[in-house]
C-alpha positions in Angstrom: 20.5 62.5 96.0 21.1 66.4 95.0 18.9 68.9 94.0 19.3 68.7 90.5 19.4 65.3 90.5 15.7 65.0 92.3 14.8 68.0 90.0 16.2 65.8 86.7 14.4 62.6 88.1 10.9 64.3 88.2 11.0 65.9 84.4 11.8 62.0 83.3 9.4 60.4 85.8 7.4 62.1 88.5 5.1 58.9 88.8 7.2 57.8 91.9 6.7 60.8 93.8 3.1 61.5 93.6 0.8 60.3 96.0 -2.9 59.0 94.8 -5.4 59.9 97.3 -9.0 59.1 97.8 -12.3 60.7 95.2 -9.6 60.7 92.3 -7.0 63.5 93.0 -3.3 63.3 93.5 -0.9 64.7 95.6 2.7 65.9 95.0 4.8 67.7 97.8 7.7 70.2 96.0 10.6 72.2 97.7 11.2 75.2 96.3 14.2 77.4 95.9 14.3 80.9 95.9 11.4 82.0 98.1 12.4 85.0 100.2 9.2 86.6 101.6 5.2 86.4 101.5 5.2 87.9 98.3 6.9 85.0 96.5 4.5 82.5 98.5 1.6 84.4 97.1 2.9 84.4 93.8 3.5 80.8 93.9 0.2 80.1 95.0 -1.4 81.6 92.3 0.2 80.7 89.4 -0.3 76.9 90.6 -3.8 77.3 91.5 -4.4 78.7 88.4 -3.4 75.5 86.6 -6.4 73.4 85.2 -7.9 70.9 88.2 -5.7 71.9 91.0 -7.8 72.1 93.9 -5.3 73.0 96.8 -1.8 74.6 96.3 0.0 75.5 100.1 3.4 77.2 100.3 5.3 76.8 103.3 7.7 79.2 103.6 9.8 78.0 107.0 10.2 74.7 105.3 10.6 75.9 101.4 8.0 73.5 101.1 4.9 73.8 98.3 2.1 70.8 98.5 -0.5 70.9 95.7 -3.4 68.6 95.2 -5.1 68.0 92.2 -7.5 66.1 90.0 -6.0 63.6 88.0 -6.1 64.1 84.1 -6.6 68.0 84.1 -2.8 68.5 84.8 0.3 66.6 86.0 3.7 66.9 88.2 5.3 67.8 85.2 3.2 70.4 84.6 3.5 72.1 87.9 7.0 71.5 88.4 7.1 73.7 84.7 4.4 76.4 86.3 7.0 77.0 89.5 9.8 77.0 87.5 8.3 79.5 84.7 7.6 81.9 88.2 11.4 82.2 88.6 12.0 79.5 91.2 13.2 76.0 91.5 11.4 72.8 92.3 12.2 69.6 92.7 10.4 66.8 94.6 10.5 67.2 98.6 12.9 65.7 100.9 14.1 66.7 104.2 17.5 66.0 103.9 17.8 68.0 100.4 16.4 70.8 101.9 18.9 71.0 104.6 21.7 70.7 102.2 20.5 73.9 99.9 20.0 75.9 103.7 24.1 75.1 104.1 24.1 76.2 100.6 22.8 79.3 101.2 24.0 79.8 104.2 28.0 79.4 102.9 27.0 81.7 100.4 25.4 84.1 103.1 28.8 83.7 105.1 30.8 84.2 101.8 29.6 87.5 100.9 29.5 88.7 104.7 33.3 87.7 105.0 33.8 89.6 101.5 32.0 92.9 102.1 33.9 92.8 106.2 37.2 92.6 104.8 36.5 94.9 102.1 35.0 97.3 104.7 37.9 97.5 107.2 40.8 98.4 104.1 38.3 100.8 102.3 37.3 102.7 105.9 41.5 102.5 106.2 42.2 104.6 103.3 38.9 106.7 103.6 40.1 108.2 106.9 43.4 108.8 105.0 41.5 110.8 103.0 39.3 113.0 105.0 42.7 113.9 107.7 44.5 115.2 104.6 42.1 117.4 103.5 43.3 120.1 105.4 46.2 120.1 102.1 48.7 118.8 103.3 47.4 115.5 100.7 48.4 116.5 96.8 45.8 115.6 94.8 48.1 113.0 93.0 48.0 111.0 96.4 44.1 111.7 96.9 43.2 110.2 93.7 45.2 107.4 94.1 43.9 106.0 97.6 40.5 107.2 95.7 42.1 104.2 92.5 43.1 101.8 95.5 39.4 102.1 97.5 37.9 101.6 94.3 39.8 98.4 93.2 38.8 96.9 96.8 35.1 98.2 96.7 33.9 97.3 93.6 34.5 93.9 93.2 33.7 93.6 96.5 30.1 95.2 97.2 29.0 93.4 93.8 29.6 90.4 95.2 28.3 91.3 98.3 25.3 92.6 97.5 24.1 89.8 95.5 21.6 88.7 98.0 20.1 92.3 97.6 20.0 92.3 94.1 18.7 89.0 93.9 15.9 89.7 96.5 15.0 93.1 94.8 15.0 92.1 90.9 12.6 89.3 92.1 10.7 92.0 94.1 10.3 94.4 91.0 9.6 90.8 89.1 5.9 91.1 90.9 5.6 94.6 90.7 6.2 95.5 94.6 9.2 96.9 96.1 10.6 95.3 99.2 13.2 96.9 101.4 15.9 95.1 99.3 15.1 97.3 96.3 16.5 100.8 98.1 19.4 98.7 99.6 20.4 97.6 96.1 19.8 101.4 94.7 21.9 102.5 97.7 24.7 100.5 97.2 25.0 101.0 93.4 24.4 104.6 93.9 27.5 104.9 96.5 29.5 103.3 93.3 28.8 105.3 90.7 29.5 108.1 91.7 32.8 107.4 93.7 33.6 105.8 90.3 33.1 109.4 88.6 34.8 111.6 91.5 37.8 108.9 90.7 38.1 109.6 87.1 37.5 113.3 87.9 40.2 113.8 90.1 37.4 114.9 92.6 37.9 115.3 96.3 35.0 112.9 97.9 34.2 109.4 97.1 31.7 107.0 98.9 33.5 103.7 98.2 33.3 103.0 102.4 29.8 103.4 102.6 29.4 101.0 99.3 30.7 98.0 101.1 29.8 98.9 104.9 26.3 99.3 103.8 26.0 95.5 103.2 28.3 94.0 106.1 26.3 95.5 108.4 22.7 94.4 106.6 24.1 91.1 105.7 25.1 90.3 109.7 21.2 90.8 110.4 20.4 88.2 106.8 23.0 85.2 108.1 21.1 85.7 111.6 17.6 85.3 110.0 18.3 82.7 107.9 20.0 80.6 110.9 16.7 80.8 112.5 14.7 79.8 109.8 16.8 76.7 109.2 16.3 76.3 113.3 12.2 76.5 112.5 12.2 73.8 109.9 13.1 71.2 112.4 10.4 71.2 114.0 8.5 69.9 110.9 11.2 67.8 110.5 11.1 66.2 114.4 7.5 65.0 113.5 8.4 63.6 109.8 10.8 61.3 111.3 7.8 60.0 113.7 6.2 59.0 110.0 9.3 56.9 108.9 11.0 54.0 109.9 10.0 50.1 110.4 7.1 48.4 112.4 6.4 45.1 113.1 3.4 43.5 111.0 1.9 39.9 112.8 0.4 38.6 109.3 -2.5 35.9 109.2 -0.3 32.8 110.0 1.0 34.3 113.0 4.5 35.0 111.7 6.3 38.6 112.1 7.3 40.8 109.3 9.7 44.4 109.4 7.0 47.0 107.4 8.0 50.9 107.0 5.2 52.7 108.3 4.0 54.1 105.0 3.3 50.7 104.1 0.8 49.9 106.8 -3.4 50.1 106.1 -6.0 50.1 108.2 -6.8 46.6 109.4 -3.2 45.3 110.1 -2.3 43.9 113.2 1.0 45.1 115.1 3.4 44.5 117.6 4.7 46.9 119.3 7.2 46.5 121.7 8.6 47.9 125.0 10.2 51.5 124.3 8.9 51.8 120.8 6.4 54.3 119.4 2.7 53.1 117.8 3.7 54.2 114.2 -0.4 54.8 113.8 -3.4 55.1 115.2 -5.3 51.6 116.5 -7.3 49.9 118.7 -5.3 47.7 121.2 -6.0 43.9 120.5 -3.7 42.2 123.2 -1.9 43.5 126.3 -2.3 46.4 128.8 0.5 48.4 130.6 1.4 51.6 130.8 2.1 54.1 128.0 3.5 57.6 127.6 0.7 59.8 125.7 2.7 63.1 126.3 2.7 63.6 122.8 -1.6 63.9 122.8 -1.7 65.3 125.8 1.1 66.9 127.5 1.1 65.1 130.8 4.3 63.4 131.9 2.6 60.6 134.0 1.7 57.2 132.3 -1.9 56.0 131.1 -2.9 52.5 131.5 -3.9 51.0 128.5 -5.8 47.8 128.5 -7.6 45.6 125.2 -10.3 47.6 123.5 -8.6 50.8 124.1 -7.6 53.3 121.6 -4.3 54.8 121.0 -2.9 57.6 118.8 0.3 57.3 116.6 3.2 58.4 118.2 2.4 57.2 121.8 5.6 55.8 123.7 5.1 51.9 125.3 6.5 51.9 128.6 4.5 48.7 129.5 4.4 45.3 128.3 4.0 44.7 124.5 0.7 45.6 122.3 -0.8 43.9 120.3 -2.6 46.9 118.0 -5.4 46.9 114.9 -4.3 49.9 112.9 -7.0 51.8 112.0 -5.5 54.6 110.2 -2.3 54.9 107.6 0.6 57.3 108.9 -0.9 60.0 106.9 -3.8 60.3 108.3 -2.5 59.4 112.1 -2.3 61.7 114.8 1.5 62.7 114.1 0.4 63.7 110.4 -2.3 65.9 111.2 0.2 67.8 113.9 2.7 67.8 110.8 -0.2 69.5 108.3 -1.1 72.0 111.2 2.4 72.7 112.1 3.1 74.1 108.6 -0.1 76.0 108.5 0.5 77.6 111.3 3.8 78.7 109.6 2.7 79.2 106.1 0.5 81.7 108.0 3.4 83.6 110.1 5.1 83.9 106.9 2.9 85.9 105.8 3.5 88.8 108.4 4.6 91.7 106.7 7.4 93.5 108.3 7.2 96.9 109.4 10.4 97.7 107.5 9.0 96.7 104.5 6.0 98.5 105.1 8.1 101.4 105.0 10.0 100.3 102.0 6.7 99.8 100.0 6.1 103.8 100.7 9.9 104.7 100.3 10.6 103.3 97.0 8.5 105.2 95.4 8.0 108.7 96.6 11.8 108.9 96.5 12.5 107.9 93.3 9.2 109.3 91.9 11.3 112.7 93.5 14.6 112.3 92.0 12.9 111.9 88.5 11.1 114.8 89.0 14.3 116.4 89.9 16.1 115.3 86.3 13.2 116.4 84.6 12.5 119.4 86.2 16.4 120.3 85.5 16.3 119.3 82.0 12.6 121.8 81.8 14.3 125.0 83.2 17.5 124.7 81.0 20.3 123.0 83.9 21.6 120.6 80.7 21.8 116.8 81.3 24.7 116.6 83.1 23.8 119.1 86.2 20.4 117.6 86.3 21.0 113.9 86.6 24.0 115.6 89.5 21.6 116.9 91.3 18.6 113.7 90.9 21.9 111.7 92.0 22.3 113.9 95.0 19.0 113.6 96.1 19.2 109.7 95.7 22.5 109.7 97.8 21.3 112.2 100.3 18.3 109.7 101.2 20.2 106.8 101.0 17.9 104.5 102.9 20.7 103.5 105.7 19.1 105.1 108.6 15.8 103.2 107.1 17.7 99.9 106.3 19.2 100.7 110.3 15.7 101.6 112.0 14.2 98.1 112.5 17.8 96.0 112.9 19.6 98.7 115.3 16.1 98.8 117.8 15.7 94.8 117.8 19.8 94.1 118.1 19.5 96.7 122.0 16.3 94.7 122.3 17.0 90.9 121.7 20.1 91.6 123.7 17.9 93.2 126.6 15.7 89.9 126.8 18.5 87.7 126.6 19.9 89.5 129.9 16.6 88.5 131.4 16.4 84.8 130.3 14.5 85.1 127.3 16.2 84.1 123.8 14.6 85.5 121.0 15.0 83.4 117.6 12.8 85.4 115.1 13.5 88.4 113.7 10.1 89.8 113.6 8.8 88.0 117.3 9.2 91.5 118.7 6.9 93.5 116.5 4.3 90.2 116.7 4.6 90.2 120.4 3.7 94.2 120.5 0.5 93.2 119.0 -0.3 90.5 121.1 -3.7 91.0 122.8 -4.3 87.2 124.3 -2.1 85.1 126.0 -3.1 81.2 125.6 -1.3 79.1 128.2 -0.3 75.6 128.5 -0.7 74.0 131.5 1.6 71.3 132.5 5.3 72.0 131.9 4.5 75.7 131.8 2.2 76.7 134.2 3.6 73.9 136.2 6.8 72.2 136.7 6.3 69.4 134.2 6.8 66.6 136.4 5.2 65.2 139.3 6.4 66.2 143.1 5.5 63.9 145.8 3.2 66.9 148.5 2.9 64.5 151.6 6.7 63.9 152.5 5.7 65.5 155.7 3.3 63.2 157.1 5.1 60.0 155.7 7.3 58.5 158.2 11.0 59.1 157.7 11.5 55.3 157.4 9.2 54.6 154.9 10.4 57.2 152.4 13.8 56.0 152.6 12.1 52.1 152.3 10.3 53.7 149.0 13.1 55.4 148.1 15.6 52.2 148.4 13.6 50.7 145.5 12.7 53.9 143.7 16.2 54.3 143.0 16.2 51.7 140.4 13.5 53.3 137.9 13.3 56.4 135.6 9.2 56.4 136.4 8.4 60.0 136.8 6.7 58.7 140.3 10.1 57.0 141.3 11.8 60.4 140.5 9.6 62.5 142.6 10.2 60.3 145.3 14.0 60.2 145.0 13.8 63.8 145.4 12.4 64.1 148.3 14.3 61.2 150.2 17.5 62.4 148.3 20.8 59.9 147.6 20.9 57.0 149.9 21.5 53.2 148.7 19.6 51.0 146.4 18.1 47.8 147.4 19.6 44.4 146.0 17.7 42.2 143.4 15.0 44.9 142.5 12.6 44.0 140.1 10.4 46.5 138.2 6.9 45.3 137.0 5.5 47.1 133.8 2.8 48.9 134.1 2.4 47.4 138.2 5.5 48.8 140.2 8.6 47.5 141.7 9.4 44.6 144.2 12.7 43.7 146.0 13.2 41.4 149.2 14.6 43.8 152.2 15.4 41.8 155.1 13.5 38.3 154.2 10.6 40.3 153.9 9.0 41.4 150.3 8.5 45.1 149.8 6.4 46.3 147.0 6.1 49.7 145.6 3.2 50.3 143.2 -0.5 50.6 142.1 -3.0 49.6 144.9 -4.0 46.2 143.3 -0.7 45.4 142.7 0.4 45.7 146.6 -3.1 43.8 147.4 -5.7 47.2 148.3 -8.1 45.9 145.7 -8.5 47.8 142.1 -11.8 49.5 143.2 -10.2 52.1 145.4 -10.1 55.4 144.3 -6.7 56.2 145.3 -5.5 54.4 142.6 -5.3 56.6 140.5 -1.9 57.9 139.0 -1.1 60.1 140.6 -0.7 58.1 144.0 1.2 55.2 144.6 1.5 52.5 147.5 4.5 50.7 149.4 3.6 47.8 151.4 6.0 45.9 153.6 5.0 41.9 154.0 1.4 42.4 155.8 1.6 45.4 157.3 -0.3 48.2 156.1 0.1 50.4 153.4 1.5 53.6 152.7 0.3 56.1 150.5 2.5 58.9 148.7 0.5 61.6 147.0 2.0 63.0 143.7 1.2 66.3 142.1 2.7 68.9 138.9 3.5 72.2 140.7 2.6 75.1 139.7 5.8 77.2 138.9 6.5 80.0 142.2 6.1 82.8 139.6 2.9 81.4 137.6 0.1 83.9 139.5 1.9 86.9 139.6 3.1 86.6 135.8 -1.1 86.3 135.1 -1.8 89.2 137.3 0.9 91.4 135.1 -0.1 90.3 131.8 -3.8 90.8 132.9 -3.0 94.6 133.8 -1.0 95.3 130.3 -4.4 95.0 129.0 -4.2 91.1 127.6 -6.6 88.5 128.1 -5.2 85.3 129.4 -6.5 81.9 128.6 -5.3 77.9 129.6 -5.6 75.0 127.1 -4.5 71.7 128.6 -4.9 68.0 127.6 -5.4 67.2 131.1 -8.5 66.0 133.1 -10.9 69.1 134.3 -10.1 68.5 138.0 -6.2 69.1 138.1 -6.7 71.4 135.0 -9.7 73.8 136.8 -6.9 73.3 140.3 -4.2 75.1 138.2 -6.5 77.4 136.7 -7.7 79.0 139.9 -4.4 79.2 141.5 -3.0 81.0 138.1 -6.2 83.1 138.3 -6.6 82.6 134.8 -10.7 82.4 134.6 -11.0 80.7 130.8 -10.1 77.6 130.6 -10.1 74.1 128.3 -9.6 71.0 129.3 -9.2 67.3 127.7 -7.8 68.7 124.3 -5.5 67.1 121.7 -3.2 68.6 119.6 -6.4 69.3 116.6 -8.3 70.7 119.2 -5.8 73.1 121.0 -4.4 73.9 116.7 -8.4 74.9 116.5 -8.8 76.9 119.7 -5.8 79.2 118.1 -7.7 79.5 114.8 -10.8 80.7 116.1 -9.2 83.1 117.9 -7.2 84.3 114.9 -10.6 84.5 112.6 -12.6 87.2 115.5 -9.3 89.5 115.0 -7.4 88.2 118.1 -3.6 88.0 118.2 -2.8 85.4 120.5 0.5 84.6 122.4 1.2 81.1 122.8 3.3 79.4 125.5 3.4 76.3 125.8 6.2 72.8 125.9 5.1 69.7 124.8 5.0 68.2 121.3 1.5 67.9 121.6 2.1 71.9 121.4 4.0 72.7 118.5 1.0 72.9 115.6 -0.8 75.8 118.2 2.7 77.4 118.6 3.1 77.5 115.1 -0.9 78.8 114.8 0.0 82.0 117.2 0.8 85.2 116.2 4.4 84.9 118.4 4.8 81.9 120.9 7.3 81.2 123.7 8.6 77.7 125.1 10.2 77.2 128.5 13.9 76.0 128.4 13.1 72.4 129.1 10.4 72.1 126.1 10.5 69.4 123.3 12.5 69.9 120.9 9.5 70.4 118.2 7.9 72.9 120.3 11.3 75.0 120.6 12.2 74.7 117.1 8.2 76.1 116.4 8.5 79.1 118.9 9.9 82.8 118.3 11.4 82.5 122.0 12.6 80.1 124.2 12.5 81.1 128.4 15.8 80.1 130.5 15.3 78.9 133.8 11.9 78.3 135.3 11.1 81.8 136.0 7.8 82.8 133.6 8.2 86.7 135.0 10.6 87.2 131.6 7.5 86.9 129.4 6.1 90.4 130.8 9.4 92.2 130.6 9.3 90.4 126.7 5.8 92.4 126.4 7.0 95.5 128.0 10.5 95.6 125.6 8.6 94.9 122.5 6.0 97.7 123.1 9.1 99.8 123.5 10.7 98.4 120.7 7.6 99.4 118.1 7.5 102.9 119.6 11.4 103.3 118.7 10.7 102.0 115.8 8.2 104.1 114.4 10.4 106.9 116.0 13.5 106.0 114.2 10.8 106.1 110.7 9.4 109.5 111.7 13.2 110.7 112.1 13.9 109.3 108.6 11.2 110.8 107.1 11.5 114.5 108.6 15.0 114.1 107.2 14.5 112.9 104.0 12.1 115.8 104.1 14.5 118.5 104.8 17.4 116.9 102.6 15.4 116.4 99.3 14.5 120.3 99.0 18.3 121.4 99.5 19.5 118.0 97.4 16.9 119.1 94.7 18.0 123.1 94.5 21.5 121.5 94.1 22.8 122.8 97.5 24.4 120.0 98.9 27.7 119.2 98.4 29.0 115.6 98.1 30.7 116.1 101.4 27.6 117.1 103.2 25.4 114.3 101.6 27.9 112.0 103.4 28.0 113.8 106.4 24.4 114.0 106.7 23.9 110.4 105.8 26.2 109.3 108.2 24.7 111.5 110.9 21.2 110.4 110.2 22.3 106.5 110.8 24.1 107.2 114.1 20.8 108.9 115.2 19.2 105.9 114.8 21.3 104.1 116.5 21.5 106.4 119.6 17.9 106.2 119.4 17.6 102.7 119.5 20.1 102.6 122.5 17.8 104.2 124.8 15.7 100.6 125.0 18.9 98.8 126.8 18.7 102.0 129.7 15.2 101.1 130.6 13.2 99.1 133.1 
């Protein structure tokens, strides 16, 4: 189903996509088109809120997503759907997939206009140098105005089409009385037109129609980059939805078995779930026990057991033998929903960073043109006549163009970005460096990014040769991460004939006429009451004679200290949040040196943890991996994921690390401090320009070919400038 056709469907009947909750409200989830910064979330929020008996109203800008709740009878989905639209955007009810399909949208348009203004730039800057290397004479002016005609035919068409994303951005800027830096793009571009339009009627010597279309190929390369990455953030949001969809099994009172989608299922229904599938909701286990993958609550890659009576959260993976399971929750108010809600307030609140470039903008705007205005009337005051005035208020406008502005931010994070990569850091958001700058707390994960992520057998040494290859023989037949830490310490060899894996016990073949088992202690006949048990140990027994232990643990990765130590001396406070148990999570802690430390958390607990930090004025860092992850990465101020992260938690990051290194993210903090210093270097050379320019632009001393000269010359500045980042170390 399109857009317009969901948007069609809710003005005849928005009944089917309204959800009733509990206490008498309603809630209806909209996307919504046309949102391009914080300021259009703002605006969205209010006008909403300010509709009778709406209680909550939540824009989401990653995932163009806007969720109101209200009470029923004070207003209605028609109503809001009206309110959005009357604000100058476009709603229609929420789905996934018809998001996607308006980001291709926009992003063909995106690639359009870049393909446009690129070809358009190359011919224009062909017959512009034409120009200027026959203005020694030898060029009649015949042949001048011509190539002037020719450039003009290219250009114009060309940069209007172009620049629609600018004039788009910056009309709905103005729209809220604000002025983003879209607004002196736009004035720059039409400002380069009109008067190369003039000096072509005229006959004149110097047009601009180069810098009219190069102005927005090079902007719009740095706009198809940024809106890549924010089609990349939505999936996480849309990795846990599809953990909310689908079909369960449903054992009703008779005993039969019925296929239920998961939105369907209420607390008090019994469930079977089966080996390999996911519990769709939170419940109490009611028959069976076995092992199960709770990565997703806590971020360990080895097992639980799971036995009747106990509790398990939505999303958790069987590995063991069936469960029988009591729901106790629906799927919107499971585990998986709640990481869903905190994943898109975490970046609802990220979209809210204002960019330094639009700070800048926000003070540009209007000093300049509050300057060329005073120019045109001070003209008109002291006799110049209309026409040398509105010259000389043109001048100043062209003369400040806002390229080397418009260049300052993109030019320093291009050298930058490219830096990291170099180092084995990809950065995916546009405005992670400035974030990272300000980071002044680093929050760690533990397992999967302090450590390896997967267990790695530490007493190979003092097992006998003979019995890791005897472990290994039957290892080789499972995916358990136990089995895997032990096939890479024995390395390849053969596997044993007629090997049979026990869920949630271990694995059993017959070597020699003799049974060999490889498992828990009970299971090989130890007895359930010893302590080494546990998990993270396992036990091979051949026949009767005695057992052999193998000892499993996560390492910590080879760079983990020293990467503390550094971030520790740049003046940041580190911290560790893991869903593991206290004992291997305090181990980790002391060997990473990291002093502050939480243990035992789920996902709501670790999402908190970030808020509080964020409400006492901290700006945290957050690196972490697993899925359980992804609603604090989103809650950060900027966050990194190692390389072998869920996909969730990678799609919710700024940066991804390559390799297993972690030493990258202090060379990150170290090229983004660097980076804001350019920056506000590049901003201090704009303005001492702009200050020098609009004196000799208002006295009408500049001459068209020195505006262009100087404008040009003030843009490669800031790009030499921002080269100095890729020179240092």
């Amino acid at each position: 189903m399109t857009a317009a056709t969901f948007s069609q469907a809710i003005r005849i009947d928005p009944e089917p996509f309204v959800r009733r909750e509990r206490q008498g409200t309603s809630r209806l989830e909209l996307a919504v088109k046309g949102m391009r910064c914080a300021g259009c979330m703002a605006k969205i929020e209010r006008g909403v809120s300010a509709l009778p008996g709406v209680e909550e109203a939540r824009v989401n800008l990653s995932s163009a997503k806007l969720s109101v709740r209200w009470r029923e009878g004070r207003t209605s989905a028609d109503g809001i759907v009206a309110c959005v639209n009357a604000l100058g955007f476009e709603a229609f009810p929420y789905d996934p997939d018809a998001v996607l399909r308006q980001d291709d949208e926009e992003g063909r348009f995106l690639l359009r206009c870049l393909a446009v203004s690129g070809f358009a730039a190359s011919n224009v800057m062909f017959l512009s140098i034409c120009i200027w290397a026959g203005l020694d004479g030898e060029m009649g002016e015949g042949t001048r105005t011509l190539l002037h005609w020719i450039s003009g035919l290219i250009a114009i068409p060309a940069a209007l089409y172009a620049g629609r994303p600018f004039f788009r951005s910056a009309l709905a800027s103005l729209a809220r009385g604000q002025a983003n830096m879209d607004v002196p793009i736009t004035l720059g571009i039409l400002l380069a037109l009109g008067p190369s339009v003039y000096e072509a009627i005229e006959g004149g010597r110097y047009a601009y129609f180069d810098a009219a279309v190069s102005l927005p190929f090079l902007l719009l390369i740095g706009r198809y980059l940024d809106h890549l990455l924010r089609r990349k953030a939505r999936a996480a949001a849309l990795d846990l939805a599809a953990m909310q969809t689908g079909t369960s099994m449903r054992i009703a009172a008779d005993g039969r078995t019925e296929a239920v989608a998961a939105r369907d299922i209420v607390p008090g229904d019994k469930l079977l779930v089966a080996t390999g599938e996911r519990v769709p909701v939170d419940g109490i286990v009611e028959a069976g026990e076995g092992e199960v993958d709770v990565s997703l609550v806590t971020g360990e890659s080895l097992p639980a057991l799971v036995a009747v009576g106990g509790a398990v959260k939505g999303g958790t993976l069987v590995l063991g033998r069936p469960l029988t399971v009591r729901a106790t929750a629906r799927v919107q108010d499971s585990l998986v929903a709640e990481m869903a809600r905190l994943l898109e307030a975490g970046q609802q609140t990220r979209g809210r960073y204002v960019r330094l470039a639009d700070r800048a903008a926000a003070l540009y705007v209007p000093v300049v043109h509050g300057l060329a205005l005073a120019v045109f009337a001070g003209g008109l005051w002291f006799g110049l006549g209309a026409h040398a005035a509105v010259t000389n208020a043109i001048a100043l406008l062209i003369i400040t163009c806002p390229c080397a502005l418009g260049l300052a931010v993109p030019a320093v994070q291009i050298v930058a970005t490219s830096r990291l990569f170099r180092a084995g850091l990809l950065v995916k958001s546009g405005d992670a460096l400035e974030r990272l700058a300000e980071a002044d707390v680093a929050v760690f994960d533990k397992t999967g990014t302090l450590t390896l992520g997967h267990p790695v057998l530490v007493n190979a040494a003092s097992v006998a040769r003979g019995d890791l290859e005897l472990a290994a023989m039957l290892a080789r037949a499972s995916r358990h991460p136990l089995s895997r830490a032990i096939i890479d310490a024995a390395g390849g060899g053969p596997v044993a004939d007629g090997v049979r894996e026990v869920a949630g016990d271990g694995l059993e073949a017959t070597i020699g006429g003799v049974l060999v088992r490889l498992g828990r202690a009970a299971w090989v006949g130890l007895g359930e009451g010893a302590a080494v048990s546990a998990a993270s140990h396992l036990w091979l027994r051949r026949g009767a004679a005695p057992a052999v232990r193998f000892d499993f643990e996560d390492a910590l990765r080879g760079d983990a200290g020293q990467t503390v130590g550094q971030l520790q001396t740049r003046g940041l406070a580190v911290e560790m949040l893991s869903g593991d148990r206290d004992a291997p999570a305090a181990a980790v802690a002391a060997a990473s040196g990291i002093s502050t430390w939480r243990a035992a958390n789920d996902p709501k607990q670790k999402a908190e943890h970030l808020e509080s930090l964020r409400a006492h004025g901290r700006r945290t860092l957050m690196v972490g991996d697993g899925l359980n992850d992804a609603a604090a990465l989103s809650l950060a101020h900027v966050s990194i994921s190692p390389g072998t992260a869920a996909q969730a938690s990678q799609a919710a990051s700024d940066m991804v690390l390559q390799g297993e290194a972690l030493s990258p993210i202090v060379e990150a903090i170290d090229v983004a401090r660097a980076a804001r210093r350019l920056v506000f270097q590049n901003f201090a050379f704009a303005a001492v320009y702009n200050a020098a320019a609009v004196p000799l632009a208002a006295l009408g001393q500049v001459t068209p070919l020195i505006a262009a000269v100087a404008m040009s010359a003030s843009s490669l500045i800031v790009m030499l400038n921002a080269l100095r980042l890729a020179g240092r170390r």
